[in-house]
N, CA, C and O atoms as a GROMACS GRO file, in nm:
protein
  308
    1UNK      N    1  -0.355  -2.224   1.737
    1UNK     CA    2  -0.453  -2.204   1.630
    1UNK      C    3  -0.447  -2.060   1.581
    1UNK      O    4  -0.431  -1.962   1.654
    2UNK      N    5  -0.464  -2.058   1.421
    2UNK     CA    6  -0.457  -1.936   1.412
    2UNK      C    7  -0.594  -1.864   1.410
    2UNK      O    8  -0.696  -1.932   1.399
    3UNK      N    9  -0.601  -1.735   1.419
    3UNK     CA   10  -0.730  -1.610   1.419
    3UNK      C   11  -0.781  -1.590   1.294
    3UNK      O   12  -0.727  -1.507   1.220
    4UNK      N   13  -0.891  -1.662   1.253
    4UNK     CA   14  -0.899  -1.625   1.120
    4UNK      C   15  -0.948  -1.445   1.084
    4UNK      O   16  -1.047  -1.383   1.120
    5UNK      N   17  -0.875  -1.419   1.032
    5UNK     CA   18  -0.901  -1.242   1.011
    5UNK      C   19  -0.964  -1.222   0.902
    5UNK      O   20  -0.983  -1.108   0.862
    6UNK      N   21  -1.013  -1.348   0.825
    6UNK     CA   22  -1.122  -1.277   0.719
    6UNK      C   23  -1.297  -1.391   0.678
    6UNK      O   24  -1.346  -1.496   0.637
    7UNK      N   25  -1.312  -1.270   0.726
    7UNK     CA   26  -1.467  -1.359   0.749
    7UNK      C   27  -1.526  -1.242   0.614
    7UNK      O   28  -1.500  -1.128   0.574
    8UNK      N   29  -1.629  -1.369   0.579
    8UNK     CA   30  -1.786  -1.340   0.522
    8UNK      C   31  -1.935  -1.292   0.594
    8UNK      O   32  -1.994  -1.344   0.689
    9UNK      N   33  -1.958  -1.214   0.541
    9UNK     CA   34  -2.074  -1.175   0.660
    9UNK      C   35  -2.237  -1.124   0.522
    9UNK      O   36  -2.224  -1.027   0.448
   10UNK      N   37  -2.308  -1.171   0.520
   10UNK     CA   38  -2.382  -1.068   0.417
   10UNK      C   39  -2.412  -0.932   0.481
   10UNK      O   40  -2.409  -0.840   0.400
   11UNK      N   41  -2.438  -0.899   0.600
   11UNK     CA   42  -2.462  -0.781   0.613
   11UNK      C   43  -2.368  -0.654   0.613
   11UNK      O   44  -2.391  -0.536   0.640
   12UNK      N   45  -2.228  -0.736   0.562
   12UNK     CA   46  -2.139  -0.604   0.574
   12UNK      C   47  -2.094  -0.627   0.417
   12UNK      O   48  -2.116  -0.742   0.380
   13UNK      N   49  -2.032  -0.537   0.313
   13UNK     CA   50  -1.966  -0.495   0.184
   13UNK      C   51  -2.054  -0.603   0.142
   13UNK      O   52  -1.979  -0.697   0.113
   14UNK      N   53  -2.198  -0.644   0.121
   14UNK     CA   54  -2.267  -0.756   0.051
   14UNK      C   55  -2.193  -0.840   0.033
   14UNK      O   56  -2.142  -0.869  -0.076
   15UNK      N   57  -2.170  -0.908   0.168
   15UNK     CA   58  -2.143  -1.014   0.188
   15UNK      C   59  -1.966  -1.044   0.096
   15UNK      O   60  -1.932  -1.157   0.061
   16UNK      N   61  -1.907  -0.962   0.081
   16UNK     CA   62  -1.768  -0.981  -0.017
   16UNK      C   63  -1.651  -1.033   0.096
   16UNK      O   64  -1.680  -0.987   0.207
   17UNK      N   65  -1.567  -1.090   0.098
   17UNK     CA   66  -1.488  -1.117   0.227
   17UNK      C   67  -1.410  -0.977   0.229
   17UNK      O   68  -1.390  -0.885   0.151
   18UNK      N   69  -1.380  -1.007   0.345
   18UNK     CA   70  -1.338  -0.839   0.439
   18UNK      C   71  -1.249  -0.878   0.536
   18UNK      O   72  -1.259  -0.996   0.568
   19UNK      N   73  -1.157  -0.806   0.600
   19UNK     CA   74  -1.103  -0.844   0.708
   19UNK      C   75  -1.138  -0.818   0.821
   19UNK      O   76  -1.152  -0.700   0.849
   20UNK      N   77  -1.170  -0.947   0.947
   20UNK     CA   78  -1.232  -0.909   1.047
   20UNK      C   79  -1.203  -0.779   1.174
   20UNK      O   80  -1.095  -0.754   1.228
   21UNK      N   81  -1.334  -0.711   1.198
   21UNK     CA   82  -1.310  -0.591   1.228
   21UNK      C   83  -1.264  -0.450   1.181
   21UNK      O   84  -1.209  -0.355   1.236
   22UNK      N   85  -1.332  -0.489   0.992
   22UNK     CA   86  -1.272  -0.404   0.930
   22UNK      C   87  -1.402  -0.397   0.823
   22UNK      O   88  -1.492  -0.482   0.827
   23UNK      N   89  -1.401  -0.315   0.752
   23UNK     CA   90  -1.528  -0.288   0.600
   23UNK      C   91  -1.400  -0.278   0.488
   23UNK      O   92  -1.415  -0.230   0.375
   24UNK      N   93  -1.291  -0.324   0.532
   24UNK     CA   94  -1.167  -0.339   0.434
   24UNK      C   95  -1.211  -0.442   0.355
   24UNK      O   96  -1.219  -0.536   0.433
   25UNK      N   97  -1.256  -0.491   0.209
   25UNK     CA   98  -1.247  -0.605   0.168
   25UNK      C   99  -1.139  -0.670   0.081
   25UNK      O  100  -1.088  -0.583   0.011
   26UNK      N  101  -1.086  -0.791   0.060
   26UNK     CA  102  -0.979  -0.883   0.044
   26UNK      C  103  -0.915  -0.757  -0.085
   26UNK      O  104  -0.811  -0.692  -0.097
   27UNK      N  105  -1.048  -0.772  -0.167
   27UNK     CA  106  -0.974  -0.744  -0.325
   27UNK      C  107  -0.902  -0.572  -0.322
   27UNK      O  108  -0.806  -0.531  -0.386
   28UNK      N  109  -0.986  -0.502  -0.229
   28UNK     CA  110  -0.917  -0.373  -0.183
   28UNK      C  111  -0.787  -0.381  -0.174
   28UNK      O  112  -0.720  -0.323  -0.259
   29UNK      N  113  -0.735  -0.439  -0.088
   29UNK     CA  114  -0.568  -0.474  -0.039
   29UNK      C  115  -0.483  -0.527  -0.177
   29UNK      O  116  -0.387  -0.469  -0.227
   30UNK      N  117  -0.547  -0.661  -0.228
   30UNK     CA  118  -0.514  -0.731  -0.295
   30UNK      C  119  -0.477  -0.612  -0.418
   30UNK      O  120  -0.364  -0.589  -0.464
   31UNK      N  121  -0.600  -0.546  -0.455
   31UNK     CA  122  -0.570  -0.423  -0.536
   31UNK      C  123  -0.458  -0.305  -0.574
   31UNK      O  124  -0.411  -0.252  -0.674
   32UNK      N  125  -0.446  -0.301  -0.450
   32UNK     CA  126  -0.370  -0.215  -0.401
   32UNK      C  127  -0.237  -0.243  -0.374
   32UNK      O  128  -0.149  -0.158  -0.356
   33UNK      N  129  -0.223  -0.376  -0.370
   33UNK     CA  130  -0.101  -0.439  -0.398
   33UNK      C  131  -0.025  -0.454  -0.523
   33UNK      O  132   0.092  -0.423  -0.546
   34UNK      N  133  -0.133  -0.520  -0.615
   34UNK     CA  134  -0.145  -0.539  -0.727
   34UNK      C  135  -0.084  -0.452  -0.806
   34UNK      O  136  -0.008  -0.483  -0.898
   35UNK      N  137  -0.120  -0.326  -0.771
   35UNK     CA  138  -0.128  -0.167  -0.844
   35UNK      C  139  -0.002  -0.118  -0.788
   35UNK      O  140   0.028  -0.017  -0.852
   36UNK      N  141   0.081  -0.142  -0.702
   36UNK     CA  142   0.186  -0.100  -0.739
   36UNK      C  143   0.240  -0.096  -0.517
   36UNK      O  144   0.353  -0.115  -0.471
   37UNK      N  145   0.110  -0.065  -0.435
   37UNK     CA  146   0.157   0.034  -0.326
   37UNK      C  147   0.201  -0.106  -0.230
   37UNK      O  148   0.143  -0.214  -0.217
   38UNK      N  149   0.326  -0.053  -0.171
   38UNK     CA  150   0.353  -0.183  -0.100
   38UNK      C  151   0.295  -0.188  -0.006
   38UNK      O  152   0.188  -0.130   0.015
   39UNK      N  153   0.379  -0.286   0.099
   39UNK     CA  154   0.202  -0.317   0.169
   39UNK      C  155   0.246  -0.272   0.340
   39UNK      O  156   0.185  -0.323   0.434
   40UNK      N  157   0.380  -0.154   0.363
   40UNK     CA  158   0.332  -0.066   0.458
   40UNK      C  159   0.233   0.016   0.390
   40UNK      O  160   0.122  -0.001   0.439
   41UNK      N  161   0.235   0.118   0.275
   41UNK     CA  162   0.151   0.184   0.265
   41UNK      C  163  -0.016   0.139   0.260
   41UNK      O  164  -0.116   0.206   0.282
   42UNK      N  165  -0.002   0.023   0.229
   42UNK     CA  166  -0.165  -0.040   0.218
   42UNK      C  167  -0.206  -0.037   0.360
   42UNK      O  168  -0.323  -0.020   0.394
   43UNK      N  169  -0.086  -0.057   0.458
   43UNK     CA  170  -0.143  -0.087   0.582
   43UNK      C  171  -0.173   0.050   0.611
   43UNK      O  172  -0.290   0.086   0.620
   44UNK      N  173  -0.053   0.154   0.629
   44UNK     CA  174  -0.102   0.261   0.643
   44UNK      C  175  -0.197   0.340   0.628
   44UNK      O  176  -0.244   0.415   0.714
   45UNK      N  177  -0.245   0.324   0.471
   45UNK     CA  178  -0.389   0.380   0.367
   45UNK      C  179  -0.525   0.283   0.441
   45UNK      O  180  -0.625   0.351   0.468
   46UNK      N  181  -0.531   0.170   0.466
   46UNK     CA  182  -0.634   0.098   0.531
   46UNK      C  183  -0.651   0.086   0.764
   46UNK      O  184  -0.723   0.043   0.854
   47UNK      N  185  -0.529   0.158   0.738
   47UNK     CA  186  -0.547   0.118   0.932
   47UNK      C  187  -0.502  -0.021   0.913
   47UNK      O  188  -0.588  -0.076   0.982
   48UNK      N  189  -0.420  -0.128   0.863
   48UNK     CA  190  -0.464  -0.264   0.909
   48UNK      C  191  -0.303  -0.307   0.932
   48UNK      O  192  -0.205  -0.236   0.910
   49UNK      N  193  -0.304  -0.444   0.983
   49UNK     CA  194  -0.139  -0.493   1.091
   49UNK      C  195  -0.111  -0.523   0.911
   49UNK      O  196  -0.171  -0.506   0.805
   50UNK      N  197   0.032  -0.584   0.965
   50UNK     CA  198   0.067  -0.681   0.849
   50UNK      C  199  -0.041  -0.814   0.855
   50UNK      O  200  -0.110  -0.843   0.757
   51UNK      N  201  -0.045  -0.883   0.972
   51UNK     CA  202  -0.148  -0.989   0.959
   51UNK      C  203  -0.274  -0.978   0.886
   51UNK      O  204  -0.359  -1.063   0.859
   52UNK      N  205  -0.268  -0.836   0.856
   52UNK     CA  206  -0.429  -0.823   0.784
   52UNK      C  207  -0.366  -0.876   0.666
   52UNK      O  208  -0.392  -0.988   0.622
   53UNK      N  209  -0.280  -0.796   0.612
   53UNK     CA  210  -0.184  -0.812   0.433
   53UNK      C  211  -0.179  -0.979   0.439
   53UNK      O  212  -0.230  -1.036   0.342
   54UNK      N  213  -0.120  -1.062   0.549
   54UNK     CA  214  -0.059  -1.153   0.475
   54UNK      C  215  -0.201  -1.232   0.494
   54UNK      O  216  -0.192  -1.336   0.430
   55UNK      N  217  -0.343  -1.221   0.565
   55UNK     CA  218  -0.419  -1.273   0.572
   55UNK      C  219  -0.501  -1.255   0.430
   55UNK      O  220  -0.567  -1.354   0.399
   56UNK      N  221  -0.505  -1.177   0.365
   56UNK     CA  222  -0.558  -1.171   0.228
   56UNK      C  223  -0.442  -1.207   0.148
   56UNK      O  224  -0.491  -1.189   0.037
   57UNK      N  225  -0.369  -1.230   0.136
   57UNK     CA  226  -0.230  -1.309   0.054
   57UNK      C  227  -0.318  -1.462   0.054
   57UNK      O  228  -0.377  -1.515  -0.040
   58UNK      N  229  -0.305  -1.507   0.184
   58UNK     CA  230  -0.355  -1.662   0.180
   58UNK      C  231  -0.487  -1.677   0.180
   58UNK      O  232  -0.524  -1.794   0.179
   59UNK      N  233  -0.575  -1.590   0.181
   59UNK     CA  234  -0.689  -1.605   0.147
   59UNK      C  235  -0.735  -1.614  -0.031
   59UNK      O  236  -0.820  -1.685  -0.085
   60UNK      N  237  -0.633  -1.504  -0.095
   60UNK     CA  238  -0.659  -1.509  -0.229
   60UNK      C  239  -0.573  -1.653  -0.318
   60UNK      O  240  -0.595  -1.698  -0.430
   61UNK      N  241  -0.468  -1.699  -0.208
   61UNK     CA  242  -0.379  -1.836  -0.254
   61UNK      C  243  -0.497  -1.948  -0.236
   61UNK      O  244  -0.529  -2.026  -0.326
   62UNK      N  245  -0.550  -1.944  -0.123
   62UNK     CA  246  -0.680  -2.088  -0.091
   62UNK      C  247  -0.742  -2.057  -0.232
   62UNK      O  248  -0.714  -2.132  -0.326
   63UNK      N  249  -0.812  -1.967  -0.247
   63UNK     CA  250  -0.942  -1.967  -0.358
   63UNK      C  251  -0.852  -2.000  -0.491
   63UNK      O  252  -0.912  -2.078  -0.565
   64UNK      N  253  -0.707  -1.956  -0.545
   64UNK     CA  254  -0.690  -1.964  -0.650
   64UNK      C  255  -0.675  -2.137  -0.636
   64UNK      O  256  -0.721  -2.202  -0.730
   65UNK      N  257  -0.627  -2.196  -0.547
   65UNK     CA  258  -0.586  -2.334  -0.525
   65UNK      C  259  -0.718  -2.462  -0.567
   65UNK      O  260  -0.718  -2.573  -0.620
   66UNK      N  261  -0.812  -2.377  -0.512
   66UNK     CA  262  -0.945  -2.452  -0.496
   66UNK      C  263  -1.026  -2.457  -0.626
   66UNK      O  264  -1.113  -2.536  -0.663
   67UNK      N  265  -0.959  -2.324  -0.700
   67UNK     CA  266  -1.062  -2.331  -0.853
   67UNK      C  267  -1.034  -2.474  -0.926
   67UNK      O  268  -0.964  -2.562  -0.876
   68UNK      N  269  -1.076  -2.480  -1.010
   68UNK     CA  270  -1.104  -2.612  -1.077
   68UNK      C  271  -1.100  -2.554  -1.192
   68UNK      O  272  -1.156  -2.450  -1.226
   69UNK      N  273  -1.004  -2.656  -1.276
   69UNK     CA  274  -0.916  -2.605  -1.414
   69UNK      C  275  -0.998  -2.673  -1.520
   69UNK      O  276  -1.066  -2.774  -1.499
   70UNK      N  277  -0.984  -2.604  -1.649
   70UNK     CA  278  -1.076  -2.696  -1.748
   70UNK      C  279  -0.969  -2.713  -1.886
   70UNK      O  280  -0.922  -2.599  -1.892
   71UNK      N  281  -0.927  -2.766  -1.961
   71UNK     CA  282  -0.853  -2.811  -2.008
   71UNK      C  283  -0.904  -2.684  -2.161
   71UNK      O  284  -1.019  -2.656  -2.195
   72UNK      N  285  -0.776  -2.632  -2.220
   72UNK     CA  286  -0.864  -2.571  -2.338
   72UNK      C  287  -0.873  -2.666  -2.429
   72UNK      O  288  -0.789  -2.756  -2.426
   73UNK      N  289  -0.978  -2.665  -2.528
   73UNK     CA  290  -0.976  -2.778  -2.624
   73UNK      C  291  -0.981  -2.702  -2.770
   73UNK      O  292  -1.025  -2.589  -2.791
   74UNK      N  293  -0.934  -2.777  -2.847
   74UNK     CA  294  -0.905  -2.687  -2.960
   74UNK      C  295  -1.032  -2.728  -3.050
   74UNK      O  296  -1.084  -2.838  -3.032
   75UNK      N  297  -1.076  -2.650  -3.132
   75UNK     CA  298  -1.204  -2.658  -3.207
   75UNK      C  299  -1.196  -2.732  -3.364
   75UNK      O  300  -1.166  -2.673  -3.468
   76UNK      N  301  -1.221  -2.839  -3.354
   76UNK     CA  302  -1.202  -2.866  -3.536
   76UNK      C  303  -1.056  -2.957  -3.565
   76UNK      O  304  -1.015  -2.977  -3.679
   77UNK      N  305  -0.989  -3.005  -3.446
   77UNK     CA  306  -0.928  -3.097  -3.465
   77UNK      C  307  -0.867  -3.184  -3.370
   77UNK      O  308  -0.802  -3.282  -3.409
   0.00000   0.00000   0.00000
């Protein structure tokens, strides 16, 4: 089984997901990825393993998976 490394908590970053044992939250990393820094330096800049990185990878893949799509509809015809 795996360790889940990112929990929700409200009393820590209001309640934003974070990685466990950390005030690191998902979109921080994700950010920071995003923006250019690879992800030794993210680990480096945050203290966190690779398991932290690839644990917000699949954390931000579940949520995009789970959204629910709405079709665009065109107006007036």
């Amino acid at each position: 089984m795996t360790e889940k490394r990112i929990i929700i908590d409200p009393k820590i970053m209001a309640g934003k997901p974070i990685i466990k044992g950390t005030r690191v939250p998902v979109y921080v990393v994700l950010g920071s990825l995003a923006g250019g820094m690879d992800y030794k330096e993210v680990m480096g800049e945050y203290g966190l393993k690779f398991r932290d990185v690839l644990a917000c990878l699949n954390y931000a893949a579940d949520v995009v998976v789970s959204e629910e799509a709405y079709p665009l509809v065109k107006k007036g015809g």
